[in-house]
C-alpha positions as a Markdown table, in Angstrom:
| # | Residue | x | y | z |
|---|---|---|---|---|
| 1 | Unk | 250.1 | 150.6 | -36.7 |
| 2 | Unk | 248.9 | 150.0 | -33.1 |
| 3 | Unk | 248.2 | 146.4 | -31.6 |
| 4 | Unk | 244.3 | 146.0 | -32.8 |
| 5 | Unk | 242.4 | 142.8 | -31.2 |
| 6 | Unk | 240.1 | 140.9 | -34.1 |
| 7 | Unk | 237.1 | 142.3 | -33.0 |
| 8 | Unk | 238.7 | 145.8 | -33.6 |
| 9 | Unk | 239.9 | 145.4 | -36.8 |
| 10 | Unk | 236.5 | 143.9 | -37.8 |
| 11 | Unk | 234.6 | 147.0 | -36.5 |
| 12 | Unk | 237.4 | 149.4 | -38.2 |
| 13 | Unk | 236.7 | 147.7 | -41.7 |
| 14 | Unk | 233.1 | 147.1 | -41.6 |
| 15 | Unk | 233.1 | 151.2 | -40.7 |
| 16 | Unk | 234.7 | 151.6 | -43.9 |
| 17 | Unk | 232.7 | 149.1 | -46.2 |
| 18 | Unk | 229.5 | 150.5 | -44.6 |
| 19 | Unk | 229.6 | 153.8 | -43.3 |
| 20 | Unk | 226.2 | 154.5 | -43.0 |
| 21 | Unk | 225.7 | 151.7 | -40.9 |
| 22 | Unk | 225.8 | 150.6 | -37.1 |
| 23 | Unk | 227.7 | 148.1 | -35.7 |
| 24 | Unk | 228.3 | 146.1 | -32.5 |
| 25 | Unk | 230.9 | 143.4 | -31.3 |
| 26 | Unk | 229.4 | 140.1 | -30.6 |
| 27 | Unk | 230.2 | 139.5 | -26.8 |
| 28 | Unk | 230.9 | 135.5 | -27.4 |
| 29 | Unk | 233.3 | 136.0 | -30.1 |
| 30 | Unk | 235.5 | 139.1 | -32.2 |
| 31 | Unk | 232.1 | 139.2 | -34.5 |
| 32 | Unk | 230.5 | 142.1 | -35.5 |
| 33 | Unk | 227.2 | 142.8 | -36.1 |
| 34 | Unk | 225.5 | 144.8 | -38.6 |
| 35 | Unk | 221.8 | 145.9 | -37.1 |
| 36 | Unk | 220.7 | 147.6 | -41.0 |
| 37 | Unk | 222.0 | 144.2 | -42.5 |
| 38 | Unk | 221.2 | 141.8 | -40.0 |
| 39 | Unk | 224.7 | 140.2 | -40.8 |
| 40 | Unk | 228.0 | 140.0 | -38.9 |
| 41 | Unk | 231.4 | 140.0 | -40.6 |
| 42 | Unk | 234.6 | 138.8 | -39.4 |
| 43 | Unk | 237.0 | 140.1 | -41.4 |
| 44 | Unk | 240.1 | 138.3 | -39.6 |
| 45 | Unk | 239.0 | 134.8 | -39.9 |
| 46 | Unk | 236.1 | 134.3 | -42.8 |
| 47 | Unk | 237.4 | 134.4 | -46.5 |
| 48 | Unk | 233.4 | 135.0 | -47.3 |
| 49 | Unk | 234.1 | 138.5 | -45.8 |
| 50 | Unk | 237.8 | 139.6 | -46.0 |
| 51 | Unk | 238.1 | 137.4 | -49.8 |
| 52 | Unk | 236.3 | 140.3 | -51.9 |
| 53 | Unk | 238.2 | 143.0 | -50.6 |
| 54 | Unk | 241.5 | 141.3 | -51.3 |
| 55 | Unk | 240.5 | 140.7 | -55.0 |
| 56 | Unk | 239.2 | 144.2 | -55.5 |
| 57 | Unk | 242.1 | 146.2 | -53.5 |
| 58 | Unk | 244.5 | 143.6 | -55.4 |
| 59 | Unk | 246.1 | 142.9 | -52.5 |
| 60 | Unk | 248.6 | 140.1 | -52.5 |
| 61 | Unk | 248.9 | 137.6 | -49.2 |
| 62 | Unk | 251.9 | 135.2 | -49.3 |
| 63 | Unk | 253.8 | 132.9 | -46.9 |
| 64 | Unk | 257.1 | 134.0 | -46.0 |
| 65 | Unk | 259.0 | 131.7 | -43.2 |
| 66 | Unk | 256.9 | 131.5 | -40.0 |
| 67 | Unk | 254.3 | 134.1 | -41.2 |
| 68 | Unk | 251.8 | 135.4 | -43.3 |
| 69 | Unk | 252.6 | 138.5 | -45.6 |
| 70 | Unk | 249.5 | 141.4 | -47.3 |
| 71 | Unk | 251.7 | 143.8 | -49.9 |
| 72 | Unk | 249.4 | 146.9 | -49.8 |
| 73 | Unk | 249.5 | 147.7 | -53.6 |
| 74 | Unk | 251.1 | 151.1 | -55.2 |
| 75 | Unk | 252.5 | 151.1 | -51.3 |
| 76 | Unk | 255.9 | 150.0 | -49.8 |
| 77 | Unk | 254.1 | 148.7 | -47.1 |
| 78 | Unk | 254.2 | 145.0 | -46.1 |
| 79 | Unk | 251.9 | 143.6 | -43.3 |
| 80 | Unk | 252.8 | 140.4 | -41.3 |
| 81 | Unk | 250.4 | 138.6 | -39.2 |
| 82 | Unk | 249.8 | 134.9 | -38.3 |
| 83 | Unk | 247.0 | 134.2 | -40.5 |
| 84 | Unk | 246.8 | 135.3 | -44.3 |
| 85 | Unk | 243.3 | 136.5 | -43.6 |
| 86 | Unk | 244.4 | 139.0 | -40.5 |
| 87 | Unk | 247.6 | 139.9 | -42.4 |
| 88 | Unk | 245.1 | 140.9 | -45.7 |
| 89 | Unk | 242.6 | 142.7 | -43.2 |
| 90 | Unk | 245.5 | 144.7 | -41.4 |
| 91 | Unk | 246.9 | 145.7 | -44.8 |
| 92 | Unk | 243.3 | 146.8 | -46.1 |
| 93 | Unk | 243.1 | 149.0 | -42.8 |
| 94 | Unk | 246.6 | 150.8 | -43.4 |
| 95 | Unk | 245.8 | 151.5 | -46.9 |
| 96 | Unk | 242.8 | 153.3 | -46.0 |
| 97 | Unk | 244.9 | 154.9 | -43.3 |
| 98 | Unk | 243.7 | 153.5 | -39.9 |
């Protein structure tokens, strides 16, 4: 999986969980912005957003030594990354094959 900067994963996965909707990055921050819903999502850094998807892909987020670990499930794949949130949301993205 390439190097993906927050804002980019957020846009990939808000894509996915909304695909019939537009979106923009918030130029102050790795937001992004949902015109239909009038909502942004950051899926990197909010459990609000990135929480619900972890339950219902069942994906599990652990500590292991100086990082965090997202086990993509029914995969051999294991994602680290320095926050559990980024580490679930890069996980997500792999499993739907981004």
């Amino acid at each position: 999986m390439k190097q993906m900067t927050d804002a980019e994963i957020n846009l990939a996965i808000a894509k996915i969980e909304y695909p019939d909707d537009e979106f923009e990055i918030q130029a102050h921050c790795s937001d992004v912005f949902s015109e239909h819903w009038a909502d942004t999502f950051n899926y990197c850094n909010d459990w609000a957003d990135i929480g619900p998807i972890i339950e219902r892909e069942k994906i599990n987020v652990y500590r292991w030594r100086n990082h965090w670990t997202a086990v993509c499930p029914n995969e051999n794949h294991h994602i680290f990354s320095d926050t559990p949130m980024k580490a679930a949301a890069l996980c997500y993205l792999k499993m739907k094959g981004e």
